[in-house]
PAZA-542562 format. One record per atom (N, C-alpha, C): residue number from 1; residue in three letters; x, y, z. Coordinates in steps of 0.02 Angstrom, whole numbers. Layout:
residues N
NUM,ALA,X,Y,Z
...
***
This chain:
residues 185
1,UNK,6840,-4263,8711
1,UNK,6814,-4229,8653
1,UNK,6858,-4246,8593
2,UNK,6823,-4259,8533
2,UNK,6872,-4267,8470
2,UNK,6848,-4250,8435
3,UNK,6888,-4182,8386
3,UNK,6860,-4145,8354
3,UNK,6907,-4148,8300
4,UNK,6889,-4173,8205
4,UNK,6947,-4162,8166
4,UNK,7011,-4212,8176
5,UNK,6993,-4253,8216
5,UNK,7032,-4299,8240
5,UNK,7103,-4278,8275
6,UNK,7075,-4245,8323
6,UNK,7112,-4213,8377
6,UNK,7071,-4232,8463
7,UNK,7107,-4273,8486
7,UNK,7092,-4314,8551
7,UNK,7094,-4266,8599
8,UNK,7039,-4216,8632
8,UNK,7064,-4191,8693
8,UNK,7033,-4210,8742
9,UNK,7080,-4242,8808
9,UNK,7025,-4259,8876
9,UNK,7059,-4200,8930
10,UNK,7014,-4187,8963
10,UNK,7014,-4150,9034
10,UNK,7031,-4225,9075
11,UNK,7065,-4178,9144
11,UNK,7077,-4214,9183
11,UNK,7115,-4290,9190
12,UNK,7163,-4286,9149
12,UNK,7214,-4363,9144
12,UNK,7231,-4369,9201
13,UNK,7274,-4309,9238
13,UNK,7341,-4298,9287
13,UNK,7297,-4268,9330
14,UNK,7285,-4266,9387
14,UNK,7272,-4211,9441
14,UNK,7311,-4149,9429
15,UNK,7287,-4096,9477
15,UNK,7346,-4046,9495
15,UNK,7391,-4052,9523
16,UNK,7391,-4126,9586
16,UNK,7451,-4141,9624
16,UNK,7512,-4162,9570
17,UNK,7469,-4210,9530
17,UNK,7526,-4255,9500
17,UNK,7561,-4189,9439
18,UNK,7514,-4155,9399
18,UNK,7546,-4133,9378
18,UNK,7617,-4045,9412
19,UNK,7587,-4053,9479
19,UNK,7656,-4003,9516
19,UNK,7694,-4045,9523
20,UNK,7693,-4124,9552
20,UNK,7753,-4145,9549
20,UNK,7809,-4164,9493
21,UNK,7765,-4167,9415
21,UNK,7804,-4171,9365
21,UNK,7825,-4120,9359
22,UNK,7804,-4054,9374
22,UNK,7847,-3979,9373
22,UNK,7900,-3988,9409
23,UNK,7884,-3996,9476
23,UNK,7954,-4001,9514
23,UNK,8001,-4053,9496
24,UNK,7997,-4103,9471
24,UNK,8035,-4139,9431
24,UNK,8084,-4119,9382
25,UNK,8043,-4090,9357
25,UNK,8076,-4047,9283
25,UNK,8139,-4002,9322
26,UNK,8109,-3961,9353
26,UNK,8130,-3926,9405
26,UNK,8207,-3950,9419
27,UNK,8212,-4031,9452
27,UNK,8263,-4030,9502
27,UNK,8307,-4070,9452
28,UNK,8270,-4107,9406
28,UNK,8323,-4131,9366
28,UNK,8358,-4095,9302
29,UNK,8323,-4022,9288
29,UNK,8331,-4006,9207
29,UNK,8405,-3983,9219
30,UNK,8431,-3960,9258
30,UNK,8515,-3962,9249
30,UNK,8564,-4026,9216
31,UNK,8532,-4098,9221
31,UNK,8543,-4146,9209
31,UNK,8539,-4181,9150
32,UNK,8468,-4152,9120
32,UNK,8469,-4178,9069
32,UNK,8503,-4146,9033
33,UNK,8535,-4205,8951
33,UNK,8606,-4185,8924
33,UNK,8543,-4166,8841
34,UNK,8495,-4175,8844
34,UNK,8471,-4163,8779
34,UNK,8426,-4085,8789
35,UNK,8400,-4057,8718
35,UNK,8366,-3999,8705
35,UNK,8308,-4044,8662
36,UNK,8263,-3973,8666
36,UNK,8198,-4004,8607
36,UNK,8239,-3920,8554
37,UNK,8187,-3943,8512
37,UNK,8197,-3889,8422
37,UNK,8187,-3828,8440
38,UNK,8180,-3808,8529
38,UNK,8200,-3734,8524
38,UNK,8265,-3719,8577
39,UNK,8279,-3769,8565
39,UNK,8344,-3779,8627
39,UNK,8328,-3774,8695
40,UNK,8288,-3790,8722
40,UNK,8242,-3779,8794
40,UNK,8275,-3884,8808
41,UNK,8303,-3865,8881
41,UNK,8312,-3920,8893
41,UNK,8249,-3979,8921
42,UNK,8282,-4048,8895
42,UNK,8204,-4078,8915
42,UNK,8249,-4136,8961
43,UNK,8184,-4180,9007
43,UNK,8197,-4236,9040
43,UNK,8185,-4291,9053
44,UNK,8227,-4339,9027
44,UNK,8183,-4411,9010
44,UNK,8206,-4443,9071
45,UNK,8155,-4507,9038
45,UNK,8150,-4552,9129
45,UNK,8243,-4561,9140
46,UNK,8280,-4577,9104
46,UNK,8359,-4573,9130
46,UNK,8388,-4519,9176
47,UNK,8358,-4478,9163
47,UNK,8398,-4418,9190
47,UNK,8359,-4409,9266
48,UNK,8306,-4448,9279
48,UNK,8250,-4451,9344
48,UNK,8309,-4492,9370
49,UNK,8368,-4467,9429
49,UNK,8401,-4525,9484
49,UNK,8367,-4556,9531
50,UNK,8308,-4515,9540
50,UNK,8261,-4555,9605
50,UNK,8228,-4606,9558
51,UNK,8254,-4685,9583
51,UNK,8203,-4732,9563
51,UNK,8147,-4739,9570
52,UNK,8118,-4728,9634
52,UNK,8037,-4722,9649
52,UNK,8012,-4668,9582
53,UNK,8026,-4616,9595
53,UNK,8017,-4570,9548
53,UNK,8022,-4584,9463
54,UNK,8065,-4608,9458
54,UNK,8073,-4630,9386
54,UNK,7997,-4697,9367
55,UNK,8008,-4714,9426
55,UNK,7950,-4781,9418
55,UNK,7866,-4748,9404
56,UNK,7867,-4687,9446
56,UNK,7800,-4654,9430
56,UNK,7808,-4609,9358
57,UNK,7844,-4596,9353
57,UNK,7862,-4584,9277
57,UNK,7832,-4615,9211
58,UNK,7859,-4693,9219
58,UNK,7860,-4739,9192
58,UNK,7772,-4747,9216
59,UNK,7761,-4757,9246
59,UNK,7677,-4778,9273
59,UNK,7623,-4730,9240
60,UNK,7641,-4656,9242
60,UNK,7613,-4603,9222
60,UNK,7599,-4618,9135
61,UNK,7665,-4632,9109
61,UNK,7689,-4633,9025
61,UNK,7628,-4677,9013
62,UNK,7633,-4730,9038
62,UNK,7600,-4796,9025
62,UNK,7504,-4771,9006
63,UNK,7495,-4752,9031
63,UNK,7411,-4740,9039
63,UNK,7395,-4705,8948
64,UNK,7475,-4653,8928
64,UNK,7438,-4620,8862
64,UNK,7430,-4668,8809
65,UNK,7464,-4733,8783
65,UNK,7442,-4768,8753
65,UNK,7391,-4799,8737
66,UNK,7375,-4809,8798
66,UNK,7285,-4854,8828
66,UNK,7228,-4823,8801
67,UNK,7264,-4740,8824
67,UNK,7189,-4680,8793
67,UNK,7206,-4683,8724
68,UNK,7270,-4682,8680
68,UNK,7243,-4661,8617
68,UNK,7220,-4736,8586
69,UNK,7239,-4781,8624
69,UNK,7219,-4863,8578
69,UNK,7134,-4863,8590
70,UNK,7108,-4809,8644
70,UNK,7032,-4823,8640
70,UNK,7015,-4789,8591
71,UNK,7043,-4709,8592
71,UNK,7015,-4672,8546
71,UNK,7024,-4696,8475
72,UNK,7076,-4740,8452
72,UNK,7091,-4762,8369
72,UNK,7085,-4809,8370
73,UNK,7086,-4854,8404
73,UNK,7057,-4944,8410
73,UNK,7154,-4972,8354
74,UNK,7203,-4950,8366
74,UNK,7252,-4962,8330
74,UNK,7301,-4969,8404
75,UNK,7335,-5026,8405
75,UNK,7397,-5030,8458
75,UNK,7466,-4968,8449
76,UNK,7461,-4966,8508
76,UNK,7523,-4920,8513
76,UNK,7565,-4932,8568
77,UNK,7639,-4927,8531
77,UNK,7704,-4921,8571
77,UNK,7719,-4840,8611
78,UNK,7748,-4826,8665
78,UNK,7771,-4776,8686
78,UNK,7833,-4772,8648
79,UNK,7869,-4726,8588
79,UNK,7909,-4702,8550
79,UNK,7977,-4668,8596
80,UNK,7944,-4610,8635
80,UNK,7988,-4569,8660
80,UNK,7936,-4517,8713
81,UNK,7944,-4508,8795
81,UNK,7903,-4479,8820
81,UNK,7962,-4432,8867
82,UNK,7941,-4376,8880
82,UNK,7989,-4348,8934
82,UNK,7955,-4284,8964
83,UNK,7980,-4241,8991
83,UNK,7971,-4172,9040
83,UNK,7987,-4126,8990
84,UNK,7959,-4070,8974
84,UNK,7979,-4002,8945
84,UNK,7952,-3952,8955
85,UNK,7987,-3902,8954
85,UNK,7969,-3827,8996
85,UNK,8007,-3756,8939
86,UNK,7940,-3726,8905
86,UNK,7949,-3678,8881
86,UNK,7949,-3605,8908
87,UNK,7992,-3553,8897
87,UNK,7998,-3515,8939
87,UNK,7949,-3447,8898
88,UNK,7941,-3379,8959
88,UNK,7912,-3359,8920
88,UNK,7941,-3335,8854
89,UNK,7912,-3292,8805
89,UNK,7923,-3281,8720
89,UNK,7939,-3328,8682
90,UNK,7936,-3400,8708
90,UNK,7961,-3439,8671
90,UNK,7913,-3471,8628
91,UNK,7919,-3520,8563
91,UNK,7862,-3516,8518
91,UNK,7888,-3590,8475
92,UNK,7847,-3634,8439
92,UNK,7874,-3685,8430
92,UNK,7826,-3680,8345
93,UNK,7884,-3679,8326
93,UNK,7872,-3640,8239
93,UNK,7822,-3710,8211
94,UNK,7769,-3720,8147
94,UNK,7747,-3757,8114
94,UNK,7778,-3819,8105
95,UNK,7760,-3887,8118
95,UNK,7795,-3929,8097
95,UNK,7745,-3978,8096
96,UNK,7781,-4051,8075
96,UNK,7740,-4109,8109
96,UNK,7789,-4153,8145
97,UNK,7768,-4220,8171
97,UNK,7810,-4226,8211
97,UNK,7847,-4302,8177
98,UNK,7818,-4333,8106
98,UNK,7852,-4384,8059
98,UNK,7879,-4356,7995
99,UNK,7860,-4302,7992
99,UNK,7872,-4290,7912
99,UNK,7917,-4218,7916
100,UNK,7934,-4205,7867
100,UNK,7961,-4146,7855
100,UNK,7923,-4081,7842
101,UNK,7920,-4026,7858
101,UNK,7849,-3960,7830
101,UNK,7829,-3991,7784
102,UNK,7846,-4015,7729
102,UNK,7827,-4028,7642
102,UNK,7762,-4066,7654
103,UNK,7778,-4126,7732
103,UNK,7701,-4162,7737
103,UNK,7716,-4227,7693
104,UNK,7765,-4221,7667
104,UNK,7773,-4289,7621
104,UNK,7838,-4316,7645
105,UNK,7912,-4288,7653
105,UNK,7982,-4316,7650
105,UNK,7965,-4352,7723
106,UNK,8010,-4394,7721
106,UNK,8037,-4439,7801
106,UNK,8071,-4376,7826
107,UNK,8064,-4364,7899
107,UNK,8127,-4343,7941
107,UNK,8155,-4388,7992
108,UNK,8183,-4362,8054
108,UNK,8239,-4422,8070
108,UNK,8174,-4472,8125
109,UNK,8102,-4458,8121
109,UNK,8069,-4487,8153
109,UNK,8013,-4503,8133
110,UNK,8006,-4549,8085
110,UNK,7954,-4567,8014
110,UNK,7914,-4640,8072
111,UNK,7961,-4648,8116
111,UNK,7934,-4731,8151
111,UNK,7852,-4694,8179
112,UNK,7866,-4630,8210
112,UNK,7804,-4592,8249
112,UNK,7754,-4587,8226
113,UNK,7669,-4642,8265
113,UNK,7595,-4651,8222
113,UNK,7580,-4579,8251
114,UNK,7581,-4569,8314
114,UNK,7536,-4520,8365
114,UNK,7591,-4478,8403
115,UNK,7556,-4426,8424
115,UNK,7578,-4372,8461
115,UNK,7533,-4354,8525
116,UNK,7564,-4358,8592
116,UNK,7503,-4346,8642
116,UNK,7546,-4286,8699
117,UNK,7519,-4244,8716
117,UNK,7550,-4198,8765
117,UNK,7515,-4190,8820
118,UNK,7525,-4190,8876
118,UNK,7481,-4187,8938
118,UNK,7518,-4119,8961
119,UNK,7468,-4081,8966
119,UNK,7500,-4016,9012
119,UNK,7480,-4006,9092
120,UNK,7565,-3987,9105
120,UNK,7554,-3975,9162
120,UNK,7560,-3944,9210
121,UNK,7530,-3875,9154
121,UNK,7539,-3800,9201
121,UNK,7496,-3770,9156
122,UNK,7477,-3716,9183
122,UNK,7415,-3652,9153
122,UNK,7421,-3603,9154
123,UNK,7470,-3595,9201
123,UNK,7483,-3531,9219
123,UNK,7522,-3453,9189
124,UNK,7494,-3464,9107
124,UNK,7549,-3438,9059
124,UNK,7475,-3401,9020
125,UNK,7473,-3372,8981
125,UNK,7454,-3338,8913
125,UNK,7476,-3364,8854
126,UNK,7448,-3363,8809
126,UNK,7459,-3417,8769
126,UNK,7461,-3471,8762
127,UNK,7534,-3482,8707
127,UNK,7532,-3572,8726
127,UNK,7497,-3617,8700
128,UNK,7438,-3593,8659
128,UNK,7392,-3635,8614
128,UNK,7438,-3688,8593
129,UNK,7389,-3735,8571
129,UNK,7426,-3795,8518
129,UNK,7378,-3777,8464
130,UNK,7428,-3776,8385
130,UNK,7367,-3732,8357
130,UNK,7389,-3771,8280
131,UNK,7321,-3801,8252
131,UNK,7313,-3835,8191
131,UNK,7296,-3808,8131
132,UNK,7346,-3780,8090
132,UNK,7288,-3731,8052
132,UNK,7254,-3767,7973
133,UNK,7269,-3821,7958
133,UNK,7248,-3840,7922
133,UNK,7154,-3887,7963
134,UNK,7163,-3904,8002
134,UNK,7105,-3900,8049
134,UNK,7047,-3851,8059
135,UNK,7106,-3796,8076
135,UNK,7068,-3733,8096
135,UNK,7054,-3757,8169
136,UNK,7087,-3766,8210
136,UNK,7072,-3784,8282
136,UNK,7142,-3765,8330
137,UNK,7125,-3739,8395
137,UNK,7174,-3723,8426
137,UNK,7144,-3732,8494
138,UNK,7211,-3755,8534
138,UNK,7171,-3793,8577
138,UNK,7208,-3774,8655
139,UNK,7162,-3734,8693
139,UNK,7201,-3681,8753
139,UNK,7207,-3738,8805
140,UNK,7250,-3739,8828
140,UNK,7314,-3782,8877
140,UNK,7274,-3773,8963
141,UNK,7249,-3842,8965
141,UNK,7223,-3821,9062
141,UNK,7258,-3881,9101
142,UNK,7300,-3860,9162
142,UNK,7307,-3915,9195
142,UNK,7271,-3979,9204
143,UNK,7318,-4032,9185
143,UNK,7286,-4112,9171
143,UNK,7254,-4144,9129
144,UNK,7261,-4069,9040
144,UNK,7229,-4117,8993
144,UNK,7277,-4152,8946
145,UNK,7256,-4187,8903
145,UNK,7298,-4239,8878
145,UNK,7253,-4220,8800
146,UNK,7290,-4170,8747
146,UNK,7298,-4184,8685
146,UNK,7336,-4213,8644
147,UNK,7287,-4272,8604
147,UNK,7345,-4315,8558
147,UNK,7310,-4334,8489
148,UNK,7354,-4333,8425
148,UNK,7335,-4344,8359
148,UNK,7391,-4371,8306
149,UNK,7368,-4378,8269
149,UNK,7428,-4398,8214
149,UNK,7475,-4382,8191
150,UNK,7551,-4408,8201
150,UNK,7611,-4380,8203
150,UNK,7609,-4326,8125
151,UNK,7569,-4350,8075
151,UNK,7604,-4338,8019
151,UNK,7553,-4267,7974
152,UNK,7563,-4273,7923
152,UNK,7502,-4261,7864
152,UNK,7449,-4282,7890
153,UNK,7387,-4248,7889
153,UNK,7374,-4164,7879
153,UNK,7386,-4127,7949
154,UNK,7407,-4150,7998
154,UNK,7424,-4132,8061
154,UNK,7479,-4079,8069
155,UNK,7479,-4045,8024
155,UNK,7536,-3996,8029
155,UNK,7520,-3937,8132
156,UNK,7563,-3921,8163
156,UNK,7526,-3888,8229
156,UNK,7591,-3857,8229
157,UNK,7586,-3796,8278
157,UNK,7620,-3764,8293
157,UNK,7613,-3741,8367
158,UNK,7642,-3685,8419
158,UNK,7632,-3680,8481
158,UNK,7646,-3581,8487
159,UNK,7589,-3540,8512
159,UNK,7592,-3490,8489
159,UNK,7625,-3467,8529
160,UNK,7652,-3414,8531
160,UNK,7704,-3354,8602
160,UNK,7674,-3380,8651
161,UNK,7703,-3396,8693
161,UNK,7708,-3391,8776
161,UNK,7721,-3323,8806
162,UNK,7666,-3309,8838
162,UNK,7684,-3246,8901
162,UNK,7694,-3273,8959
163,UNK,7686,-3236,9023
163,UNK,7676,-3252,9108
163,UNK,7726,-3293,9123
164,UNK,7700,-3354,9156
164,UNK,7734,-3399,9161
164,UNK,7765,-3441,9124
165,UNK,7804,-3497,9136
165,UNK,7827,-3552,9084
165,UNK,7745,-3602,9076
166,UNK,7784,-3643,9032
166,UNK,7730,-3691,8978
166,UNK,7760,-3766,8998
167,UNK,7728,-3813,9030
167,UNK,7765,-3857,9073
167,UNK,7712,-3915,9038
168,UNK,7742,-3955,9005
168,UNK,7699,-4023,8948
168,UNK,7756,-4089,8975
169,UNK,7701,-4134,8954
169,UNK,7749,-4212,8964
169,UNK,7740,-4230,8903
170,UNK,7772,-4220,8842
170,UNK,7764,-4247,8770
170,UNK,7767,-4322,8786
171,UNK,7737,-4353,8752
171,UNK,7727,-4440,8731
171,UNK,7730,-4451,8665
172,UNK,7770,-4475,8612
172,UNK,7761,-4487,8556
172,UNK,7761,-4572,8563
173,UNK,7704,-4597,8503
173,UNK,7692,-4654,8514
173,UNK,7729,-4699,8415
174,UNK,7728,-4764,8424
174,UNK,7736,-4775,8368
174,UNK,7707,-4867,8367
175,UNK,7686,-4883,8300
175,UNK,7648,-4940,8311
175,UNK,7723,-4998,8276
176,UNK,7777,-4977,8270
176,UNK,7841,-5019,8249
176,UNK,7864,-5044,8320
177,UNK,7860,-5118,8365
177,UNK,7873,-5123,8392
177,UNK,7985,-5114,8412
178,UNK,7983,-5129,8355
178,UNK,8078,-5107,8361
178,UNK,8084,-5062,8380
179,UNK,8020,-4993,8373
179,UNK,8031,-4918,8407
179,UNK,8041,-4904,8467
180,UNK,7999,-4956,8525
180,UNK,7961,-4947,8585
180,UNK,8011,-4931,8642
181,UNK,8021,-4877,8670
181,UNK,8038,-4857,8731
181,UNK,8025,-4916,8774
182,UNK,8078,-4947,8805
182,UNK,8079,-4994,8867
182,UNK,8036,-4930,8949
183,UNK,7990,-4943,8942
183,UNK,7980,-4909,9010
183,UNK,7996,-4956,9084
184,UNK,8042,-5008,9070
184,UNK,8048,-5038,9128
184,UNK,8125,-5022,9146
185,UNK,8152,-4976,9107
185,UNK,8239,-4941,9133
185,UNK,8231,-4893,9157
***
């Protein structure tokens, strides 16, 4: 479905694949040494020690480019993709994901065309991904894959979390090949 130019598909990930990226998150998030902008630790393919594992990682990443190059007919690099897990009350204030709130300044990630999140858990309240210059908000079901434009007019935000945690594989994409995540490390 694309609505406002907001990409949503059902069904990317199974339910299997996406419990095993939970448990992933799971066994490695002690490991990973980075946070996302609410300090919630996240996990990139480095911090995956199982090679097999890291390789389905890498295999998984690979497919979101393909979908947004059908949906925009524009090539895309994988930027930056990893594991993240919001807990409950937690809330991910207005932003975009190239620009600064203003919608106009560079921030430290101006290289970023697209934004794609595959979720991979449901089991929470809330949690919207929510566009308000759109007017669209878009409720989170195991194995869908929402993705749109890093920048202006794409401003989104992520509303309170109740229940359970909020379990996403962010993908940011960028069409600067100097940007491109090696998915073969």
């Amino acid at each position: 479905m694309l609505k406002d130019g907001i990409l949503v598909l059902t069904g990317v990930l199974s339910p299997q694949d996406c419990a095993l990226w939970r448990a992933t998150y799971d066994e490695y998030e002690r490991i990973g040494s980075q946070t996302d902008y609410s300090g919630n630790k996240v996990v990139h393919a480095r911090d995956i020690t199982n090679a097999a594992r890291r390789r389905m990682f890498h295999d998984t990443v690979r497919i979101v480019p393909k979908l947004v190059q059908e949906w925009c007919r524009e090539t895309h690099f994988v930027e930056s993709p990893f594991l993240a897990k919001q807990p409950p009350k937690s809330i991910i204030e207005p932003h975009y994901d190239n620009v600064k709130i203003d919608g106009v300044t560079r921030n430290h990630t101006p290289q970023r065309s697209h934004t794609a999140l595959i979720y991979l858990s449901e089991d929470f309240e809330g949690g919207e991904i929510t566009f308000p210059r759109q007017k669209q908000a878009v409720k989170p079901r195991i194995g869908m894959l929402v993705a749109f434009p890093s920048g202006a007019p794409y401003l989104h935000y992520v509303r309170p979390i109740s229940g359970g945690p909020r379990y996403t594989m962010p993908v940011w994409m960028t069409q600067t090949p100097s940007h491109f995540h090696n998915l073969e490390s």
